[in-house]
N, C-alpha and C positions, 0 to 999 in steps of 0.2 A: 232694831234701833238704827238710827240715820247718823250718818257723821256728818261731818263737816265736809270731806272729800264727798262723799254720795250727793251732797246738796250741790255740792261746785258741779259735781257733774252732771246732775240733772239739769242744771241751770247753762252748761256748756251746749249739752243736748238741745236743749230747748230751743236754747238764742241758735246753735246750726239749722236744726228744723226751721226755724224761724224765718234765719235769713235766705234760704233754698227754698223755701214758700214762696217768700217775697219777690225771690229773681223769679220764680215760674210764673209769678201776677206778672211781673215786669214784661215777661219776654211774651204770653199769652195777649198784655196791652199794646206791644209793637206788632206785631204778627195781625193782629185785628184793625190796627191803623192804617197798617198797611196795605191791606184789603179792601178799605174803603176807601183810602186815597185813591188806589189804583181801579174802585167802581166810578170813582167821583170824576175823576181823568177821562175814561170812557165817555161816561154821560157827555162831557163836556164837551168833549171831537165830537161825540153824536150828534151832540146841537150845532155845535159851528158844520159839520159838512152837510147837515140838512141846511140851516140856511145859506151854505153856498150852492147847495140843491135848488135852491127856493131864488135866489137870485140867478143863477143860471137861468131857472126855467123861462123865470118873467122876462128877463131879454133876451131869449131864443126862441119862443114860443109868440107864434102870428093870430093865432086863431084862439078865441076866450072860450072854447069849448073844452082844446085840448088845455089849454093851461088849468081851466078849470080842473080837468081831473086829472090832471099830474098833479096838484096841488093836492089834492083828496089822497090822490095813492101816497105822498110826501106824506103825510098826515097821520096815516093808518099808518105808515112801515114805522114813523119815530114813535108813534103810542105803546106800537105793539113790541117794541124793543125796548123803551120807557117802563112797562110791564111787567118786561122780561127780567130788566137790571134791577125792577124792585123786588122780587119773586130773590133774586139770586141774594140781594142785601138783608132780606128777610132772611134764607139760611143759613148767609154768613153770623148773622145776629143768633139765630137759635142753636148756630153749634159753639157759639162763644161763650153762650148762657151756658150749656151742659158741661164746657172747659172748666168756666168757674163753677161751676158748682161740683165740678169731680176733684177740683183743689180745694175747695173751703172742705168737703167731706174729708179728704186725706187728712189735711190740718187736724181738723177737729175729732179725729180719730187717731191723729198720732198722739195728739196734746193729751185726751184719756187715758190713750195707753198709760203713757208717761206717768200720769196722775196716778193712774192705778196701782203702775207697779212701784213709785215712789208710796204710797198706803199701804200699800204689803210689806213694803221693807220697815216704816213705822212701826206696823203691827208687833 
């Protein structure tokens, strides 16, 4: 049989689990903000010193053959780095997905437990 005290405390239990879930979602959403702030920052110097690349070149460069393919190698290197930072924003994303979803399994396997052993105590 369940008391009154048993209830209070599974209900203490709960709302701690609870709210220690909640800081882990919290701290797992700053930690991933973070991360893409600091890709977003990158990208962004990437494009501003490519187009100080890109203006340097056009008033340093005499001859339209070389500018032509400094232009091209400009091109390829910001692509290929463009790419690279998506590639990297991709596994930031897919180890953020298995973050959350190794906290929703905890959760949802503490909250049974809980369940459970509050049913056997019923019992």
């Amino acid at each position: 049989m369940i008391t009154t005290k048993d209830n209070l405390e599974m209900m203490k239990d709960l709302t701690t689990t609870g709210f220690e879930t909640a800081r882990a979602f919290g701290e797992l959403n700053l930690r991933t903000w973070e991360k893409f702030v600091a890709a977003q920052m990158d990208t962004f110097n990437l494009l501003l010193d490519t187009g100080i690349e890109q203006v340097k070149l056009s008033t340093e460069t005499q001859d339209i053959k070389e500018l032509t393919t400094g232009q091209t190698e400009l091109a390829k290197k910001l692509g290929e780095t463009l790419v690279a930072k998506g590639r990297e924003n991709i596994e930031t994303a897919n180890d953020t997905r298995d973050e959350y979803r190794a906290l929703v399994e905890k959760s949802v396997n503490t909250f049974t437990s809980k369940m459970t052993e509050a049913a056997q105590k019923a019992a």
